[in-house]
PAZAPA-4460 file (N, C-alpha, C; in steps of 0.05 Angstrom, whole numbers, plus 32768, in hexadecimal, padded with zeros to 4 digits):
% residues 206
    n_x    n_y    n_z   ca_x   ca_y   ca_z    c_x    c_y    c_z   seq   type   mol
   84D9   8686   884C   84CA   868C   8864   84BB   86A6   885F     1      X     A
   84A5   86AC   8867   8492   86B8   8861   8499   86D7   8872     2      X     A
   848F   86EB   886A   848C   8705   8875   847A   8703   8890     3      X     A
   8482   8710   88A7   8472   8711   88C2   8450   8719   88BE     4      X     A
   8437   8716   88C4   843A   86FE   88D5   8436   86E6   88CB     5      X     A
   8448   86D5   88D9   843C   86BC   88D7   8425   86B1   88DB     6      X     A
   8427   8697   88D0   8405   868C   88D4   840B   8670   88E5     7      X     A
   83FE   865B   88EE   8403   863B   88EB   8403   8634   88D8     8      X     A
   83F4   8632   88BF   83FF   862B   88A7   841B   862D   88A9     9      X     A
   8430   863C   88AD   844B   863C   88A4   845A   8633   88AF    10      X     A
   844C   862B   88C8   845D   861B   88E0   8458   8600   88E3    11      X     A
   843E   85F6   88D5   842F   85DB   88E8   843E   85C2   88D3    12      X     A
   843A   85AD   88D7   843C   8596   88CC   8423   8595   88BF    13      X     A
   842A   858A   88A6   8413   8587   8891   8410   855F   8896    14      X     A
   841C   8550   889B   8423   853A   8897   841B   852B   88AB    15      X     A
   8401   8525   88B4   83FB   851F   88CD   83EC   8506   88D5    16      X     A
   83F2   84F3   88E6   83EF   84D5   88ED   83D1   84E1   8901    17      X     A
   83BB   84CD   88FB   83A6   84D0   8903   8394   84BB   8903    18      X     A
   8380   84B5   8918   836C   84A0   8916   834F   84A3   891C    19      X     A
   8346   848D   890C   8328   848D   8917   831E   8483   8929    20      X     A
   8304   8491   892E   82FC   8489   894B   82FB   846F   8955    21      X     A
   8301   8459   8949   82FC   8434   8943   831E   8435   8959    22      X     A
   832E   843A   8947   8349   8437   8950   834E   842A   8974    23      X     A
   835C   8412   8972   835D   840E   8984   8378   8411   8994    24      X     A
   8370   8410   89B7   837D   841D   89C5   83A9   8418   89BF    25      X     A
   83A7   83FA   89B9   83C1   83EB   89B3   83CD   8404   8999    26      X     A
   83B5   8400   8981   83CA   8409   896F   83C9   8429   8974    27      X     A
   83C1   843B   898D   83C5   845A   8989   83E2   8460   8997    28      X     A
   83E9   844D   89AA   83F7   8444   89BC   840E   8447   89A8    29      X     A
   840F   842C   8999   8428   842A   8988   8428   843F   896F    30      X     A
   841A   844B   8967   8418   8461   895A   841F   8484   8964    31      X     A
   8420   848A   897D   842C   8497   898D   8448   8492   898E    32      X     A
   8448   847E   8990   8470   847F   8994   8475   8478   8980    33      X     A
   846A   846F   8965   8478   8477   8949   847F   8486   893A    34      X     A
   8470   8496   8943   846E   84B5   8939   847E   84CF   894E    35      X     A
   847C   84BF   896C   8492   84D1   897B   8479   84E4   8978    36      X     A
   8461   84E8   897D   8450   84FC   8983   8443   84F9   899D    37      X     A
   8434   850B   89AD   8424   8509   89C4   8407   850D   89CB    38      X     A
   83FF   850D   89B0   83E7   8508   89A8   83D4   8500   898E    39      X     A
   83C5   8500   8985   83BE   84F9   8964   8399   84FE   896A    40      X     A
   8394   8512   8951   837A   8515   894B   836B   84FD   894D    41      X     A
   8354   84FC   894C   8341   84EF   8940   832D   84F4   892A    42      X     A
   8329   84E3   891C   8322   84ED   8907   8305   84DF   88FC    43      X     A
   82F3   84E9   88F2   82D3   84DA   88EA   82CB   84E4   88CA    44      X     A
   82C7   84D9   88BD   82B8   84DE   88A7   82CC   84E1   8895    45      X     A
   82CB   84FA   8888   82E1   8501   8867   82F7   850F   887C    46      X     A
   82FD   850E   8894   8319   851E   88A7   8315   8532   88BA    47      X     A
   82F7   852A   88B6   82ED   853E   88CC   8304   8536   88EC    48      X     A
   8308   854B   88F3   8319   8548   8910   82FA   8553   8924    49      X     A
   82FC   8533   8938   82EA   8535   894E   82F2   852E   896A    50      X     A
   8307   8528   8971   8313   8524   897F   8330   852E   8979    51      X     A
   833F   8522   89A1   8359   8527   899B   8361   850B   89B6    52      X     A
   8372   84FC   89AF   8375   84E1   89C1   8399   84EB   89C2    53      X     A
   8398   84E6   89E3   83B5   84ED   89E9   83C4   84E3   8A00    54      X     A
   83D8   84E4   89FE   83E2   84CE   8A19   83D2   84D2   8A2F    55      X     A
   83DD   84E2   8A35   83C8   84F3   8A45   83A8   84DB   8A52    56      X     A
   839B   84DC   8A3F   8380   84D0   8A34   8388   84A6   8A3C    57      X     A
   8399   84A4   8A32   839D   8489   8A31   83A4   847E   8A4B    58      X     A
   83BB   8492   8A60   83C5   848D   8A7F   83AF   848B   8A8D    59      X     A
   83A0   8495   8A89   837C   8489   8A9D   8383   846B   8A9E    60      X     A
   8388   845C   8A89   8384   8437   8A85   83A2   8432   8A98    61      X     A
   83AB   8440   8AA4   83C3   8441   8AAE   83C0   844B   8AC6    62      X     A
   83B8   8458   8ACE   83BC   846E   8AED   83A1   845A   8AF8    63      X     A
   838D   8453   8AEC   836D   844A   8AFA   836D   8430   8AFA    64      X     A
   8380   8420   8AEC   8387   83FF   8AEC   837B   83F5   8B0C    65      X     A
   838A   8400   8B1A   837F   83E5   8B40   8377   83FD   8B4D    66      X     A
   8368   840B   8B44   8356   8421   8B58   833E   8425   8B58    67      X     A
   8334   842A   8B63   830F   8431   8B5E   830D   844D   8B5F    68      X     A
   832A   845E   8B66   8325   847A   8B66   8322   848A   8B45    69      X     A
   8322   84A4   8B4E   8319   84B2   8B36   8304   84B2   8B2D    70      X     A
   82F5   84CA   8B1F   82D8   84CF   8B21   82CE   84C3   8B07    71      X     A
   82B6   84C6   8AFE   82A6   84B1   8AE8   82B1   84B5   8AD0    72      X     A
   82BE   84CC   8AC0   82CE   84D4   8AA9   82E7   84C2   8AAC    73      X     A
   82F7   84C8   8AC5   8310   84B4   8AC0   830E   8499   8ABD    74      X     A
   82F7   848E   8AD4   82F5   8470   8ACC   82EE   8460   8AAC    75      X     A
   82D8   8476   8AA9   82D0   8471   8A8A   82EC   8471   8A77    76      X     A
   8300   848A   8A7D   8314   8489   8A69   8327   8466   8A6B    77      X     A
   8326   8464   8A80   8335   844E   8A8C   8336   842C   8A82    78      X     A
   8317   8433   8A7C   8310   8422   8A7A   8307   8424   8A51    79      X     A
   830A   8434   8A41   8306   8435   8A24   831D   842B   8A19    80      X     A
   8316   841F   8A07   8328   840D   89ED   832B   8417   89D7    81      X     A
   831B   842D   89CB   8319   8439   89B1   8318   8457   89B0    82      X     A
   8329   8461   89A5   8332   847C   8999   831F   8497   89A3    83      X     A
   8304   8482   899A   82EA   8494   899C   82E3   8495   89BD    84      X     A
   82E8   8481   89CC   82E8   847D   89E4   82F7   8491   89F2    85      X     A
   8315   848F   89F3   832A   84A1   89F9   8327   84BA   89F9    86      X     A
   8325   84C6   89E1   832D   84DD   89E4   8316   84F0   89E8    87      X     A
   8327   850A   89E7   8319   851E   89F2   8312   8534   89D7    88      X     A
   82F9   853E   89E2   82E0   854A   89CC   82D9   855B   89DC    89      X     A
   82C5   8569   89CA   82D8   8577   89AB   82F6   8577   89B3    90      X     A
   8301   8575   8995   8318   8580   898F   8322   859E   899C    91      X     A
   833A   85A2   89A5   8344   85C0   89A4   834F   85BD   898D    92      X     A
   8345   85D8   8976   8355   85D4   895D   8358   85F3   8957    93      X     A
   8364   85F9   893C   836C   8616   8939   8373   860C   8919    94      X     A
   8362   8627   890D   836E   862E   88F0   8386   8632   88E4    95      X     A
   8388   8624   88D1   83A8   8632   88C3   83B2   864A   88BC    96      X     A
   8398   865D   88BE   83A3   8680   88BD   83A5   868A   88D7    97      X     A
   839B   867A   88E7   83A4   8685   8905   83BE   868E   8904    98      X     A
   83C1   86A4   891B   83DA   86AF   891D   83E9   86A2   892E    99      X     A
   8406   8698   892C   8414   8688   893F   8411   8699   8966   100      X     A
   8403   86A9   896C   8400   86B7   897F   83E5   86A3   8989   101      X     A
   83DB   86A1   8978   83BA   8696   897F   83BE   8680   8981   102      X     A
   83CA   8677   8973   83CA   8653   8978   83E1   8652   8993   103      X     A
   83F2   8661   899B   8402   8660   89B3   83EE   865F   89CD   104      X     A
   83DF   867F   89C5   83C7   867A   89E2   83B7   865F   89E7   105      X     A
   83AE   865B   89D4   8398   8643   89C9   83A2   862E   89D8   106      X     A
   83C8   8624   89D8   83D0   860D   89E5   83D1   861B   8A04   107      X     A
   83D7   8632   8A0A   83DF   8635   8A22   83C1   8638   8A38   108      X     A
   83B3   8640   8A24   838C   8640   8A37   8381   861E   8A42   109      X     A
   838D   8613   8A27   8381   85F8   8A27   8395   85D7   8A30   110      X     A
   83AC   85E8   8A31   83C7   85DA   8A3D   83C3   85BD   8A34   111      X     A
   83CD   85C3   8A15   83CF   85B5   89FE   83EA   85B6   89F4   112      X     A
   83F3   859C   89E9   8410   85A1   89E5   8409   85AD   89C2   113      X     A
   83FB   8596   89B1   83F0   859A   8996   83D9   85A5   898D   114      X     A
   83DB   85B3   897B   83B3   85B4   8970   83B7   85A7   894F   115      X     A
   839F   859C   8950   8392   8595   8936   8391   85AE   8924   116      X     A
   839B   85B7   890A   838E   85C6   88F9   837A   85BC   88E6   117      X     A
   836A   85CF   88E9   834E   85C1   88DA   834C   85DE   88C9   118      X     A
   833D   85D0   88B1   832F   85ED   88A5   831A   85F3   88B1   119      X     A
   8307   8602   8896   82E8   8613   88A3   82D6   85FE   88AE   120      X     A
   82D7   85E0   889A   82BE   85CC   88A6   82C9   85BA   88AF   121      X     A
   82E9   85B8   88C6   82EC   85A7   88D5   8301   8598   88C8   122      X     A
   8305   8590   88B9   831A   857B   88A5   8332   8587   88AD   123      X     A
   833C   8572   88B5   8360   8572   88B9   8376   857C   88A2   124      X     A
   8387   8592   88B6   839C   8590   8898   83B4   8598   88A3   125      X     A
   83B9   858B   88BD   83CF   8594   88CC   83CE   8588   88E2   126      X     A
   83F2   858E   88F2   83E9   8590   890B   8401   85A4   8919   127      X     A
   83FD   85B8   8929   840B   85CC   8930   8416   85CA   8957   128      X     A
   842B   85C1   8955   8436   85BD   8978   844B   85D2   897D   129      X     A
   844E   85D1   8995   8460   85E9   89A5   8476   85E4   8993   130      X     A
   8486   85D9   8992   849A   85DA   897A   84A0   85E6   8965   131      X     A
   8482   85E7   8957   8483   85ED   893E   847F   860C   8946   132      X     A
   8474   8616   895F   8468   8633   895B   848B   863D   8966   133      X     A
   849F   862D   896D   84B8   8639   8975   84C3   8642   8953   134      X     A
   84BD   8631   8940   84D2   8633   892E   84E2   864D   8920   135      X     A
   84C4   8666   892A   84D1   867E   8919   84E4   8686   8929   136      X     A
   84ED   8680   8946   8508   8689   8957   852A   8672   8940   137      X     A
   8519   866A   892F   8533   8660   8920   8539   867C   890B   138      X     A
   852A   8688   8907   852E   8694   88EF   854F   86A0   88EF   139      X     A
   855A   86AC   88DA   8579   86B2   88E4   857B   86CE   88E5   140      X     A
   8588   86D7   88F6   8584   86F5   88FC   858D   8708   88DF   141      X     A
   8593   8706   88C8   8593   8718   88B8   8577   8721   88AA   142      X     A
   8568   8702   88B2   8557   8700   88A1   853F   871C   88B2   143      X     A
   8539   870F   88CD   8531   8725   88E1   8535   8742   88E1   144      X     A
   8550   8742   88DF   8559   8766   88E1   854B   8771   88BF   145      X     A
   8549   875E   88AB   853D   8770   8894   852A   8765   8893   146      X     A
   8517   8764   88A2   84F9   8764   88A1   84F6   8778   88B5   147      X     A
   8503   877D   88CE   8500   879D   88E2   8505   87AC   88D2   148      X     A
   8518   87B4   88B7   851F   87C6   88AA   850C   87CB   8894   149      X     A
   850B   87BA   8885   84EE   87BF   8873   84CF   87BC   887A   150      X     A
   84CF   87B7   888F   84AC   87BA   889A   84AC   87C5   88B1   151      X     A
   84BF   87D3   88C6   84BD   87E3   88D2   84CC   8805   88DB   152      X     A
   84E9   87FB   88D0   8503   8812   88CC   84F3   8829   88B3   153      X     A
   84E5   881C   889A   84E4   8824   8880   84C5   8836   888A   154      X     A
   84BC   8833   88A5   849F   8846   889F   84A0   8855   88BC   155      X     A
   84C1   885E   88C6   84BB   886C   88D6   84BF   888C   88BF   156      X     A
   84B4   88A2   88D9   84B5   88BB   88C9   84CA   88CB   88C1   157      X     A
   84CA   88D6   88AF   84E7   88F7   88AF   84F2   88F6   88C4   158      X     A
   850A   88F6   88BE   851E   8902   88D1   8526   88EC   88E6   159      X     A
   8524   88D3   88E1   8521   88BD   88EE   853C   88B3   88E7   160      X     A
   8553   88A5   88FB   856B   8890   88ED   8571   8882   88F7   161      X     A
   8564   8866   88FC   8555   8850   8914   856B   8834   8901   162      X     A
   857B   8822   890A   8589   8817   8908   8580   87FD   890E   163      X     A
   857E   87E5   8904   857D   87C6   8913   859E   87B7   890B   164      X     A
   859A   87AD   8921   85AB   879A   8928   85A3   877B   8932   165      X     A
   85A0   8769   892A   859A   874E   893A   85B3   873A   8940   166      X     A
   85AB   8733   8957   85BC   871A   895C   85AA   8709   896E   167      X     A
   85B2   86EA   896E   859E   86DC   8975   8588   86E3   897E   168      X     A
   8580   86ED   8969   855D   86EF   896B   8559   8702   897E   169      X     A
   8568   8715   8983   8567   8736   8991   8578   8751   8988   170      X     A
   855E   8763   897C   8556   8774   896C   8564   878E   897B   171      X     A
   857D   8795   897C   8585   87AE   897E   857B   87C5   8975   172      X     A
   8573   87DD   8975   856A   87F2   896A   857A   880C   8971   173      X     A
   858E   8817   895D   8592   882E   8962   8595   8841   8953   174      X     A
   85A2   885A   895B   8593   8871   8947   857B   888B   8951   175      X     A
   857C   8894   894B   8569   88A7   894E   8550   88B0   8947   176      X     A
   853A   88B5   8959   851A   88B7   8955   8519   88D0   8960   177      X     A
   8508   88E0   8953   8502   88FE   894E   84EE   8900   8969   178      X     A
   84DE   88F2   8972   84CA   88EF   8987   84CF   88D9   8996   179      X     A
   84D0   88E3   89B1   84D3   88C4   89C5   84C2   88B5   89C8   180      X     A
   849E   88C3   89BD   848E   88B1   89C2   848B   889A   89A7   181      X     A
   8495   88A1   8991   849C   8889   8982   84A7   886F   898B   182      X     A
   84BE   886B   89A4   84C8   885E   89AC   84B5   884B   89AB   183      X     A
   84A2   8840   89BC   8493   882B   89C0   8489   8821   89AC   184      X     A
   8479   8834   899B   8476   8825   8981   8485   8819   8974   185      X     A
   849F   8828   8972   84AD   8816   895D   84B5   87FE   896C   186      X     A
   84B9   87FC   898A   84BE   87DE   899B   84AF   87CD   8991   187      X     A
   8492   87D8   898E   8476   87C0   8996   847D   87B7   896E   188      X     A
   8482   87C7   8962   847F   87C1   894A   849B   87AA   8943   189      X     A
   84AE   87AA   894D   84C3   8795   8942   84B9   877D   8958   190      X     A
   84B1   8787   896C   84AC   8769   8984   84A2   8759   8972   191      X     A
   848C   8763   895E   8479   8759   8951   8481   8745   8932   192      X     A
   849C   874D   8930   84AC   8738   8921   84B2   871F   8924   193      X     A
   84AF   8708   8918   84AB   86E7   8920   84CC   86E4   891B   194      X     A
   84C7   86E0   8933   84E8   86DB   893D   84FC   86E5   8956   195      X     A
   84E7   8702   8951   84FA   8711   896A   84FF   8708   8986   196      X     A
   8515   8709   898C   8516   86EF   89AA   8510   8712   89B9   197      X     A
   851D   872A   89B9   851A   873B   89CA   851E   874E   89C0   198      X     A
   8527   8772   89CF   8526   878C   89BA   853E   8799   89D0   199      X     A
   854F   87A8   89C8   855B   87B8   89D2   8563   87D2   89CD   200      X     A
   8562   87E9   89DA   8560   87FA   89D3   8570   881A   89D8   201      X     A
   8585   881F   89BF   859F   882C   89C6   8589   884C   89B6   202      X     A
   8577   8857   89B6   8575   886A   89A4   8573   8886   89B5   203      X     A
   8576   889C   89A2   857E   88B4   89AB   855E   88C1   89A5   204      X     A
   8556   88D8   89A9   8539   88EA   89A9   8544   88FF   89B1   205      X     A
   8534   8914   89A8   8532   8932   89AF   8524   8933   89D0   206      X     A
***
């Protein structure tokens, strides 16, 4: 596992089930529940990602069946058979050097469960869901407390004797800091460790 920060690269699925815009409505259907996913790119040319078709997208042919309600977008969805029909465009997608912070906002602005990772000209090479951005809360707490110790304990100043402790994924700190206004920094600086569930704080100051 990689040194903080993380990226989606380190988190996303590289291995990802996807169709073209032709794809019809039957086999996205059965391809969703084969895969146990809740959505799937779309894809045009050499992988370009241009879409994103998702249950979501498909319940229109379901909710608009014996109604005349709903406005001209839902009827249209309601009524499409093909991939390219379905889904929804542009893509929300996000880079693989994105920071797992960015791709968190990204789902929570756009209230997306998945994004597509694409590189610089669009081509698929991933796919990154709420799940995967949980995984660094697996990390195991030794591993945590010596990454607060060597990238944050190791660059406070003289006269400094600042202590970590972790347990489930919450970062004890104690010991003594020469200035109380250090305090916050050194908070904001371990918060900032992939993994930390929280910070607590036993330390002494002049």
């Amino acid at each position: 596992m990689p040194e903080s920060p993380y990226t989606v690269s380190d988190v996303m699925t590289h291995t990802v089930v996807a169709v073209g815009s032709e794809a019809p409505f039957k086999e996205i259907v059965e391809l969703l529940a084969q895969w146990k996913v809740s959505a799937l790119p779309v894809l045009a040319g050499e992988g370009r990602v241009v879409g994103v078709v998702s249950e979501a997208d498909l319940l229109a042919k379901e909710e608009f069946r014996d109604t005349d309600e709903g406005d001209l977008a839902q009827r249209t969805k309601a009524g499409a058979v093909t991939a390219g029909e379905l889904m929804s465009a542009p893509a929300v997608t996000v880079h693989a050097d994105a920071s797992l912070a960015e791709a968190a906002r990204i789902m929570a602005r756009r209230h997306v469960k998945r994004l597509p990772v694409v590189d610089r000209v669009g081509l698929l090479q991933g796919v990154v869901s709420r799940g995967d951005l949980l995984k660094v809360f697996l990390r195991p707490d030794e591993e945590i407390a010596g990454e607060v110790r060597r990238h944050v304990l190791t660059r406070l100043p003289a006269m400094t004797a600042v202590t970590a402790e972790v347990s489930e994924g919450v970062v004890t700190l104690g010991g003594f800091l020469p200035d109380r206004t250090l305090v916050p920094v050194v908070a904001r600086a371990v918060r900032a460790v992939e993994g930390v569930v929280d910070i607590r704080l036993d330390l002494t100051h002049r």
